[in-house]
C-alpha positions as CSV (number, residue, x, y, z in Angstrom):
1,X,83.5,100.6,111.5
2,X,82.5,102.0,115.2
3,X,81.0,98.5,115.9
4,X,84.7,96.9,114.6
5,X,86.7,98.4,116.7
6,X,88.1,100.7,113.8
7,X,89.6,104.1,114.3
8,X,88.9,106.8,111.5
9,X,92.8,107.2,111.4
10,X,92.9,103.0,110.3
11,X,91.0,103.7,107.7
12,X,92.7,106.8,106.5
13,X,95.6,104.8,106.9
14,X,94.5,102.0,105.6
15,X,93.9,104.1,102.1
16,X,96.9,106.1,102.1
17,X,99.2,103.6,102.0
18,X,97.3,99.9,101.6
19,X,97.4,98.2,98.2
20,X,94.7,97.7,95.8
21,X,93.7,94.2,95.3
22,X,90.1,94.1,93.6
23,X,88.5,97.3,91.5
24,X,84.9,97.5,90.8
25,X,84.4,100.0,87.9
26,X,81.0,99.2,87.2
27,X,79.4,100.1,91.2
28,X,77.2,102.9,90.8
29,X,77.0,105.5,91.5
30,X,81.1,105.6,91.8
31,X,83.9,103.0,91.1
32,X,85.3,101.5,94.0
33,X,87.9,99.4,95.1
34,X,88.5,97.1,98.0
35,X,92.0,98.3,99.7
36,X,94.3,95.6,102.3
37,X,95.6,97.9,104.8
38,X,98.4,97.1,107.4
39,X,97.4,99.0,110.2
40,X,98.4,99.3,114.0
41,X,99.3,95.4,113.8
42,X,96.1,93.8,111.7
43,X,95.1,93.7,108.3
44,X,92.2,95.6,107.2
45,X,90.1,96.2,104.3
46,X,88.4,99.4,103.2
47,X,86.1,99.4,100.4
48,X,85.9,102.9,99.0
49,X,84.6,105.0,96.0
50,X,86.1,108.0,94.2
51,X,83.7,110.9,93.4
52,X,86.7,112.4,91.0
53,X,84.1,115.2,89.8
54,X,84.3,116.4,93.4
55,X,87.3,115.1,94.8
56,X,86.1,113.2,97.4
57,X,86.2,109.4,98.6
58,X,84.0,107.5,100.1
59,X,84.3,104.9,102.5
60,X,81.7,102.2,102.0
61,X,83.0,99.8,105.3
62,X,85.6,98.6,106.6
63,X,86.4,95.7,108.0
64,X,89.0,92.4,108.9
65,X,89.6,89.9,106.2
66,X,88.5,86.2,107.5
67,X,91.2,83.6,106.9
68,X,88.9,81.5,105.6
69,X,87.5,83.2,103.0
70,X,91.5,84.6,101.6
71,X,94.6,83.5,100.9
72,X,96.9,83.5,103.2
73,X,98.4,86.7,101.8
74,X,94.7,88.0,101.8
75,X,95.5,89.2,98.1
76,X,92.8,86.1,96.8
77,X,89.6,84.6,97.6
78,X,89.6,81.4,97.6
């Protein structure tokens, strides 16, 4: 995230009020989901997993969606 030029209050951000687009229910040892962000001008995604026993979330990485691996809406892989 450091190395990406990503702010800790992106990613918070980025998961308070970004949009689900993929859920993985079977990582281990939480589920996670991968979150599109709109954030200070780009896109963003966050990959993160809920500890719900505990409350907590945990941010796995973040990082910018390539073009060329997304839709234009970044909503798909292509």
């Amino acid at each position: 995230m450091f190395e990406r030029g990503i702010t800790p209050n992106e990613v918070a951000n980025a998961i308070e009020s970004g949009e689900v687009i993929e859920e993985y229910p079977t990582d281990s040892p939480f589920p996670s989901r991968l979150i599109l962000g709109l954030v200070s001008g780009r896109a963003l995604y966050v990959v993160a997993a809920d500890d719900d026993q505990s409350d907590l979330t945990y941010v796995v990485t973040v990082y910018e969606p390539d073009p060329d691996q997304w839709t234009a809406d970044l909503r798909r892989r292509k």
